[in-house]
C-alpha positions as CSV (number, residue, x, y, z in Angstrom):
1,X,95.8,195.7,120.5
2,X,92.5,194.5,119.0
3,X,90.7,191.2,119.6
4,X,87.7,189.7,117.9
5,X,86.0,188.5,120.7
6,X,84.1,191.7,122.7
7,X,85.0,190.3,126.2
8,X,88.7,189.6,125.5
9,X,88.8,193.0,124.4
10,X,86.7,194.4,127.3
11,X,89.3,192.8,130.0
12,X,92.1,193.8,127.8
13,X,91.1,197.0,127.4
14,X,90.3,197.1,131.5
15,X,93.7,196.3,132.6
16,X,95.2,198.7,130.1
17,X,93.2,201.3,131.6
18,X,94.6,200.4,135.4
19,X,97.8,201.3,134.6
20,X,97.3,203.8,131.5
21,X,101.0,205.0,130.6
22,X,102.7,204.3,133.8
23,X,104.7,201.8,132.6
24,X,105.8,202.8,129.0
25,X,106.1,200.3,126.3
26,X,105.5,197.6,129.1
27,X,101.4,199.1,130.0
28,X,100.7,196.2,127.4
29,X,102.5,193.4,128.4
30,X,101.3,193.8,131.7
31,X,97.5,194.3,130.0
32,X,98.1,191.0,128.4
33,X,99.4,189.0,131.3
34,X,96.8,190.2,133.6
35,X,94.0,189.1,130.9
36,X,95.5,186.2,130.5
37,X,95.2,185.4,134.2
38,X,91.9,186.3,135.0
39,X,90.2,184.1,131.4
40,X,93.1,181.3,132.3
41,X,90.9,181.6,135.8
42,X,87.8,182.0,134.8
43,X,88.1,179.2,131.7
44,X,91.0,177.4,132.4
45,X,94.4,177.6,130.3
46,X,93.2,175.8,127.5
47,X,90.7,178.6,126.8
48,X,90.9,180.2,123.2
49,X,90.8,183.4,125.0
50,X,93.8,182.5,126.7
51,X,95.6,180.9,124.3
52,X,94.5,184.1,122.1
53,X,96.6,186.4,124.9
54,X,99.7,184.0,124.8
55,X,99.8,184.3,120.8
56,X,100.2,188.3,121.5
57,X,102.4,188.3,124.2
58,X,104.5,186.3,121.7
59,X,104.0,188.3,118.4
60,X,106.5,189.6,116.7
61,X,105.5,193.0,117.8
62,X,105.3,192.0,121.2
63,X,108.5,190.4,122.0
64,X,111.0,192.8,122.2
65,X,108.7,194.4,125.1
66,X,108.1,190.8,126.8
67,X,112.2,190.2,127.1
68,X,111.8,193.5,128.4
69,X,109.5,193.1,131.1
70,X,111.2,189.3,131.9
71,X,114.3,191.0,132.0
72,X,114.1,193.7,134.9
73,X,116.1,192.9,137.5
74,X,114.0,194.1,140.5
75,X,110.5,191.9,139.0
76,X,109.9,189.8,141.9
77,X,107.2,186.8,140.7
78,X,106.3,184.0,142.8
79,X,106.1,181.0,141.7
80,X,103.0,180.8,139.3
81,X,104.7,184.3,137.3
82,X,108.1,182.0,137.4
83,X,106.5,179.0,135.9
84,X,104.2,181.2,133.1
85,X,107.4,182.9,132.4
86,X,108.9,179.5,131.8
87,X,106.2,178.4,129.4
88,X,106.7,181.5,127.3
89,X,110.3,181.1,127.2
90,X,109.4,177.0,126.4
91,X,106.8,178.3,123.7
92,X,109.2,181.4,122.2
93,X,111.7,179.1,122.4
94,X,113.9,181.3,124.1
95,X,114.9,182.5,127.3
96,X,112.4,185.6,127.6
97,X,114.2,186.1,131.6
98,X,118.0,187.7,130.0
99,X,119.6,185.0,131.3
100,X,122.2,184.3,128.0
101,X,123.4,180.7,127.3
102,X,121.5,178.1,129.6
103,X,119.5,176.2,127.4
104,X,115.6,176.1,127.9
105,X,116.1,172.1,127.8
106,X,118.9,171.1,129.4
107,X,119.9,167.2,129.2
């Protein structure tokens, strides 16, 4: 993965690094979330750098890997993971936790 702006890429890079392979195909995801934590903290979710993290972790190239790390069935999240996850799933426009056929807007 490969930002434009040093710092993003600095933290990125950081959190990748924590983990290194240990978690397969997921090391990024879990580099992304964590980045977009600390700037979301640090700047507030409206930051470009956060928003920057949240377009990744919903790329096209990305995706399959997010439903993947949503869709374990032993993650436990509290409630702040629970509501991110939510506004992925809101933003993807699909359920990113494998829970098939409940709508992300129910009326």
């Amino acid at each position: 993965m490969t930002f434009h702006d040093t710092q993003l890429q600095q933290c990125y890079d950081a959190h990748l690094g924590k983990v290194g392979s240990a978690l397969g195909d997921l090391s990024p995801i879990y580099a992304l979330i964590s980045t977009y934590n600390w700037f979301a903290m640090l700047e507030g979710t409206h930051s470009a750098r956060a928003h920057e993290t949240i377009d990744c972790l919903l790329s096209d190239q990305m995706r399959p890997a997010l439903r993947l790390w949503y869709g374990r069935s032993a993650i436990e999240m509290d409630s702040i993971a629970v509501e991110f996850r939510n506004q992925l799933s809101r933003l993807a426009g699909e359920r990113l936790d494998g829970t098939p056929g409940i709508p992300l807007n129910p009326s």
